[in-house]
C-alpha positions as CSV (number, residue, x, y, z in Angstrom):
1,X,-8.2,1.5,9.6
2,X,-9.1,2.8,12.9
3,X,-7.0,1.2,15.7
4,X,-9.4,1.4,18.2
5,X,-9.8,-2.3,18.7
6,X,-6.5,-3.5,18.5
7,X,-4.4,-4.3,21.8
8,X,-1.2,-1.8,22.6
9,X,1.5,-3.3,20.3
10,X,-0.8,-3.3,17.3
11,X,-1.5,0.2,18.1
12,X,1.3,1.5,18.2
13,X,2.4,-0.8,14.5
14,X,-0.3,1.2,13.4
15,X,0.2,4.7,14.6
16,X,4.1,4.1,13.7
17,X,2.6,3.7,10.0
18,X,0.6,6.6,9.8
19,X,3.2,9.5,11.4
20,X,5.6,7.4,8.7
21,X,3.6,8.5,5.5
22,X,3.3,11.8,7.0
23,X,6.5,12.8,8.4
24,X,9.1,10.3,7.7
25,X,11.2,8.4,9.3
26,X,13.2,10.3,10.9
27,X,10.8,13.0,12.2
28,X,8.7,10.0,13.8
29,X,9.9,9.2,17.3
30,X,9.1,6.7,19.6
31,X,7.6,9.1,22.1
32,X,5.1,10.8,19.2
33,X,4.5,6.8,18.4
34,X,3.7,5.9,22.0
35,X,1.2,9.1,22.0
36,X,-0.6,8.5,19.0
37,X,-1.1,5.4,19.8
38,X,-2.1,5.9,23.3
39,X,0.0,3.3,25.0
40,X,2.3,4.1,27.7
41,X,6.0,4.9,26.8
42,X,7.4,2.1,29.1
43,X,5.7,-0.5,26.9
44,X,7.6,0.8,24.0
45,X,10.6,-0.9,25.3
46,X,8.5,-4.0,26.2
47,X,7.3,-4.4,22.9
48,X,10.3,-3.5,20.6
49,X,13.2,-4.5,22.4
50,X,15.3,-3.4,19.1
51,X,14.0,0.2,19.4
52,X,12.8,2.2,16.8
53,X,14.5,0.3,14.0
54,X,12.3,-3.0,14.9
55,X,9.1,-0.5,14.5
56,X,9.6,0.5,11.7
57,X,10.1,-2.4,9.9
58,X,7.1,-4.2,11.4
59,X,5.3,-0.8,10.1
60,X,6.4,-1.5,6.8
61,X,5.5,-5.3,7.5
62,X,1.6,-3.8,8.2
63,X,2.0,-1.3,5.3
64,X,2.6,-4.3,2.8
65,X,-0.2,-6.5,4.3
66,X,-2.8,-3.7,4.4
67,X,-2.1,-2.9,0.8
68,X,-1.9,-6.6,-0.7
69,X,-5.3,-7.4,1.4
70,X,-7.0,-4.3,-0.2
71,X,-7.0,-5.6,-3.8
72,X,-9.6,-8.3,-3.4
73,X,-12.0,-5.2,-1.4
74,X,-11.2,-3.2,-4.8
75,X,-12.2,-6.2,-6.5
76,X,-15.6,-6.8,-4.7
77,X,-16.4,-3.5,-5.2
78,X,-16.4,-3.6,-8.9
79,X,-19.6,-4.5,-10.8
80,X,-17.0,-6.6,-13.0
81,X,-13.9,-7.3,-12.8
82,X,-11.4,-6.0,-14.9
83,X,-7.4,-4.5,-14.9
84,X,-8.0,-1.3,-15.5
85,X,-11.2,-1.4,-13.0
86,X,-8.9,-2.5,-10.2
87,X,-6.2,-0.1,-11.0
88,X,-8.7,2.6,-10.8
89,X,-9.9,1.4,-7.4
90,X,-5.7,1.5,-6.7
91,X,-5.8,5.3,-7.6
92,X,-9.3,6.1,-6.2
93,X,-7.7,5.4,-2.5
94,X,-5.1,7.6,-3.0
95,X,-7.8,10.7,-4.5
96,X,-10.2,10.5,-2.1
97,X,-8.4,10.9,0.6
98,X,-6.4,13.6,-1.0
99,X,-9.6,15.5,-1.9
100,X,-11.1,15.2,1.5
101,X,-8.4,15.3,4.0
102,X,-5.4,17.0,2.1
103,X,-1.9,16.0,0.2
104,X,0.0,15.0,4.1
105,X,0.3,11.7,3.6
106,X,2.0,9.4,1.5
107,X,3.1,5.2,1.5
108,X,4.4,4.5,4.6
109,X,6.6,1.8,2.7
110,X,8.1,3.7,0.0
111,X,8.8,7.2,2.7
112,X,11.0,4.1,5.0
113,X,12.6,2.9,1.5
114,X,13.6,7.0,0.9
115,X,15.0,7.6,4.9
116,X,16.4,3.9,5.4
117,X,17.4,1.9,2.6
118,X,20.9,3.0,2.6
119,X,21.3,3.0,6.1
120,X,19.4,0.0,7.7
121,X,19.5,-3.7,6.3
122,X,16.7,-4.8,7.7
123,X,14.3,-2.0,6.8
124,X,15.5,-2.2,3.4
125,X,14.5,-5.6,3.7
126,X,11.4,-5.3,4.9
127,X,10.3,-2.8,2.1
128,X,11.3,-5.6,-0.3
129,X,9.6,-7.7,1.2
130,X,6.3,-5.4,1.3
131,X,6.3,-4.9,-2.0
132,X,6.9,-8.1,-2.7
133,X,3.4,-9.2,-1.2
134,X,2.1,-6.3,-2.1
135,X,2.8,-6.8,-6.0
136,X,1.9,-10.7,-6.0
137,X,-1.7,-9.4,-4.4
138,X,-2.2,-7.9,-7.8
139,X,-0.2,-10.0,-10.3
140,X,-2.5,-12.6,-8.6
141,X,-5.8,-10.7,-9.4
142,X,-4.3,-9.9,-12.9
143,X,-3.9,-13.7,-13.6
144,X,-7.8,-14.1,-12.0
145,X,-9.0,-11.5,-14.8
146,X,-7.1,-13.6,-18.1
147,X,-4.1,-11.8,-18.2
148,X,-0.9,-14.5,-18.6
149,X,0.8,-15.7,-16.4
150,X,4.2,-14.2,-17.9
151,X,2.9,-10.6,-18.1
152,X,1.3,-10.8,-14.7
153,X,4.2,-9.5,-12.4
154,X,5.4,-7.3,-15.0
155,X,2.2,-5.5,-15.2
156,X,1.8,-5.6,-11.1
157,X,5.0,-3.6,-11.1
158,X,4.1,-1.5,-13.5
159,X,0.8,-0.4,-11.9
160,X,2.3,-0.2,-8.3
161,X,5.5,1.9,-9.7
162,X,2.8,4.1,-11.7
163,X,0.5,4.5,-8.6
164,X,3.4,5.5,-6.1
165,X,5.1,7.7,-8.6
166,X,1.9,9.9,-9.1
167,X,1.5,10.3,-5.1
168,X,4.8,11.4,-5.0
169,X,4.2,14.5,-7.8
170,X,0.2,14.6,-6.3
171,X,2.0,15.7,-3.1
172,X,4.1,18.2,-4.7
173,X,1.2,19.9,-6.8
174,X,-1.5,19.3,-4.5
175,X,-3.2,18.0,-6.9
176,X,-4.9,14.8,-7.8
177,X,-4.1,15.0,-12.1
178,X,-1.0,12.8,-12.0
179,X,-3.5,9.6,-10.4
180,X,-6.0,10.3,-12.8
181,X,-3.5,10.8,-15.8
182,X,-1.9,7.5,-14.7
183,X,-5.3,5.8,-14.3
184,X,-6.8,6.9,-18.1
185,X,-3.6,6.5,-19.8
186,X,-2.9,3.1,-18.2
187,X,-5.8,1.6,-18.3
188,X,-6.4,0.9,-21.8
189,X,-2.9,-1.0,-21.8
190,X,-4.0,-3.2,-18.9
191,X,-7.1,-4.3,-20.5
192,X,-5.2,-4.9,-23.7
193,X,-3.2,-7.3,-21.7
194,X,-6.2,-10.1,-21.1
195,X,-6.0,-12.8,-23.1
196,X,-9.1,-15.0,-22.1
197,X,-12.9,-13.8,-20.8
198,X,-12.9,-12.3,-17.8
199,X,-15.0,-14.4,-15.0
200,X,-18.4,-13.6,-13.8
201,X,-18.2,-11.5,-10.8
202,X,-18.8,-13.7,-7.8
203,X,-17.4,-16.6,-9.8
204,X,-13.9,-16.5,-7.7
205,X,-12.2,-13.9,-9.3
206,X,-9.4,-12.1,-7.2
207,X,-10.2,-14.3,-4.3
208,X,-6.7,-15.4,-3.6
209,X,-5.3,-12.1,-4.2
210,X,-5.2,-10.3,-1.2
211,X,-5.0,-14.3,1.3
């Protein structure tokens, strides 16, 4: 995710995400987002003529395509694809960076739904609307994998609502037991849910879930 390539406006998307998950939305301000980022504080203006609210929805925007494009990488890197395999991929994001750079962060998405929903339309909004993308990612990969068409959103909720709920309590423990509870406890229940042979890896499976 490194932002070194990216032009100033992308940047500071970017850096507006990650002091997001850590600190919230209201501890992030435009002049910590302008020095993260490393862009001058006059183009803050330039770029987000709405000010801080327009920033932090486009973060969210980012938050949402970053997680919905990450399923088909968890896919690839499984030797076959399955639910349960993917889910664990889900959780294994969250538990390596917790083991190797601490409990700080969080979802950028769900820490604007917590500061903003009640207070800002369009933020609210744009967390729908990254979930939204970010749950038809995976009910799309479910569907690759055999499970029905019918069950395939419920279950994409399911495994999202699981994943962010066990970051939240992994945060307060400082621990990393509630992902892997959620991921050995779930994942017999996902599998169960596939209804037809799962495809040969390499045989398109999962490759219009994260388009």
């Amino acid at each position: 995710m490194a932002g070194a390539e990216r032009g100033p406006r992308e940047r500071m998307v970017f850096s507006a995400a990650q002091l997001i998950r850590r600190e919230g939305v209201g501890a992030t301000g435009m002049r910590e987002v302008a020095a993260h980022a490393g862009a001058p504080r006059g183009s803050l203006q330039h770029y987000f003529p709405d000010g801080k609210e327009q920033l932090v929805n486009e973060a969210v925007g980012w938050a949402g395509r970053y997680a919905g494009n990450r399923v088909a990488r968890f896919l690839a890197a499984l030797p076959e694809p399955t639910p349960s395999g993917l889910f664990g991929e889900m959780v294994r994001q969250w538990t390596d960076e917790y083991e190797t750079e601490g409990f700080d962060g969080g979802c950028p998405v769900a820490a604007a739904t917590v500061d903003c929903a009640r207070t800002a339309d369009s933020t609210r909004a744009a967390a729908e609307a990254a979930f939204t993308r970010w749950t038809g990612a995976v009910a799309g990969a479910l569907r690759d994998m055999g499970v029905p068409e019918e069950r395939s959103r419920p279950l994409a909720t399911l495994m999202i609502s699981s994943l962010e709920g066990a970051i939240l309590i992994a945060r307060a423990e400082h621990s990393v037991r509630a992902l892997t509870s959620a991921a050995r406890e779930l994942g017999p229940l996902l599998d169960a849910a596939v209804t037809r042979p799962l495809p040969l890896k390499g045989g398109g499976s999962g490759g219009s879930a994260g388009s």
